[in-house]
C-alpha positions as CSV (number, residue, x, y, z in Angstrom):
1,X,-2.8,-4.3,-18.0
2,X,-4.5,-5.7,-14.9
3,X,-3.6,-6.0,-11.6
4,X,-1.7,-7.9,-10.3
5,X,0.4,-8.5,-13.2
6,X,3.2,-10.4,-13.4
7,X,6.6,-8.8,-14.6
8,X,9.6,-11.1,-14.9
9,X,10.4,-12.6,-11.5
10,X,7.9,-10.4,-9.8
11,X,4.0,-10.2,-9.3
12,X,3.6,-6.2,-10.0
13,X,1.1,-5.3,-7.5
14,X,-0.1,-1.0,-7.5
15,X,-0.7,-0.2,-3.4
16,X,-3.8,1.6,-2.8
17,X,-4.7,4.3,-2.8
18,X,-5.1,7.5,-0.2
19,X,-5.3,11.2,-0.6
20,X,-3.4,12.3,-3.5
21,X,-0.3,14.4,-2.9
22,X,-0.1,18.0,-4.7
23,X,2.6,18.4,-6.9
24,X,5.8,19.3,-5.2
25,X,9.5,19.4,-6.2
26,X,12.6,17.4,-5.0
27,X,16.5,18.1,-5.6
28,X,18.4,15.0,-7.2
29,X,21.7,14.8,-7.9
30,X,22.1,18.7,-8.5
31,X,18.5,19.4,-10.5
32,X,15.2,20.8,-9.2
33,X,12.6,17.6,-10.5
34,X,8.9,18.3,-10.6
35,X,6.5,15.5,-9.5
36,X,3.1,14.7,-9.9
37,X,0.9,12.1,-8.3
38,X,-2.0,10.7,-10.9
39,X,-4.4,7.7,-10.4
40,X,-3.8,5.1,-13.3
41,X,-6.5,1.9,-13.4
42,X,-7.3,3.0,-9.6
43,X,-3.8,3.5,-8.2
44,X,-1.4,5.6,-7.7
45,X,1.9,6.8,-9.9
46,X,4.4,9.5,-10.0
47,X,5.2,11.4,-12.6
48,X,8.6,12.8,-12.4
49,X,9.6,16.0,-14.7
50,X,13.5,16.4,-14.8
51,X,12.8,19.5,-17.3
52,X,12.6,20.6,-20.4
53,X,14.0,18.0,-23.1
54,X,14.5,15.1,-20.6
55,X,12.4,11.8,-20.9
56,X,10.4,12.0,-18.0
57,X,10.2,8.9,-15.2
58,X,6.4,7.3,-14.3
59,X,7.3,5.2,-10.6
60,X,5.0,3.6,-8.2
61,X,5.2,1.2,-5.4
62,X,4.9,-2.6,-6.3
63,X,5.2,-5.8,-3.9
64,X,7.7,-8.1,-5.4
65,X,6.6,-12.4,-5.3
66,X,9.2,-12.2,-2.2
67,X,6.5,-9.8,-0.7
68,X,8.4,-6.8,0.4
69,X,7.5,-3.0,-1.5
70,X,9.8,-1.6,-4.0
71,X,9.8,1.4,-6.1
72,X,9.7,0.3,-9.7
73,X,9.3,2.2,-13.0
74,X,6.9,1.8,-15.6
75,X,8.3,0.9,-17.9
76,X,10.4,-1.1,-16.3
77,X,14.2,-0.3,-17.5
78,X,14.9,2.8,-15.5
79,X,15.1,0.9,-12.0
80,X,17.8,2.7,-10.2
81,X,16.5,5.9,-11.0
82,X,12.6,4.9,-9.7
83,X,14.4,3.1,-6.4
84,X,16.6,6.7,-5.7
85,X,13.8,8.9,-6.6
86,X,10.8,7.0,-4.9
87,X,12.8,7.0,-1.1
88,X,12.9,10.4,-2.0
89,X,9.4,10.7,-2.4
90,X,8.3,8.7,0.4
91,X,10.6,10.9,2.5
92,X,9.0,13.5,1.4
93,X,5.6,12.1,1.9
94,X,6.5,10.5,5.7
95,X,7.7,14.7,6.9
96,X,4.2,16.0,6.0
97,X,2.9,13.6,8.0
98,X,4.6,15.3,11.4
């Protein structure tokens, strides 16, 4: 795929990128979730462990044709999940900064 691509009523567009995050964990909706920055085609994803046996989630930040960011998954199909877990994320990502 390259970038931007377009994915049904949006143009799918990967923010750049800055210093990758170390792995760290997050609490959602009662379970302990591991997550993992990588670099995919020179920007950045999340990869986000719920544990053993579960399908894990792969997130990143887009900019929909409207031009405001939005979490989204990738694959797309799991959006709720990428828009709960990626505020939690940037949260995470905005306290290290203070």
């Amino acid at each position: 795929m390259t970038w931007p691509s377009y994915v049904g009523n949006f143009f799918l567009v990967i923010l750049g990128m800055r210093e990758m995050e170390k792995p760290f964990e997050l609490e959602f909706e009662g379970k302990v979730l591991q997550v993992s920055e990588h670099e995919l085609a020179g920007k950045r994803v999340f990869h986000v462990s719920y544990g053993p046996g579960a399908k894990p989630l792969v997130i990143a930040v887009a900019i929909g044709a409207n031009g405001k960011k939005f979490w989204t998954s990738i694959p797309q199909g799991r959006q709720k999940e990428a828009t709960d877990i990626g505020k939690l994320i940037a949260d995470h990502i905005r306290a290290k900064r203070k």
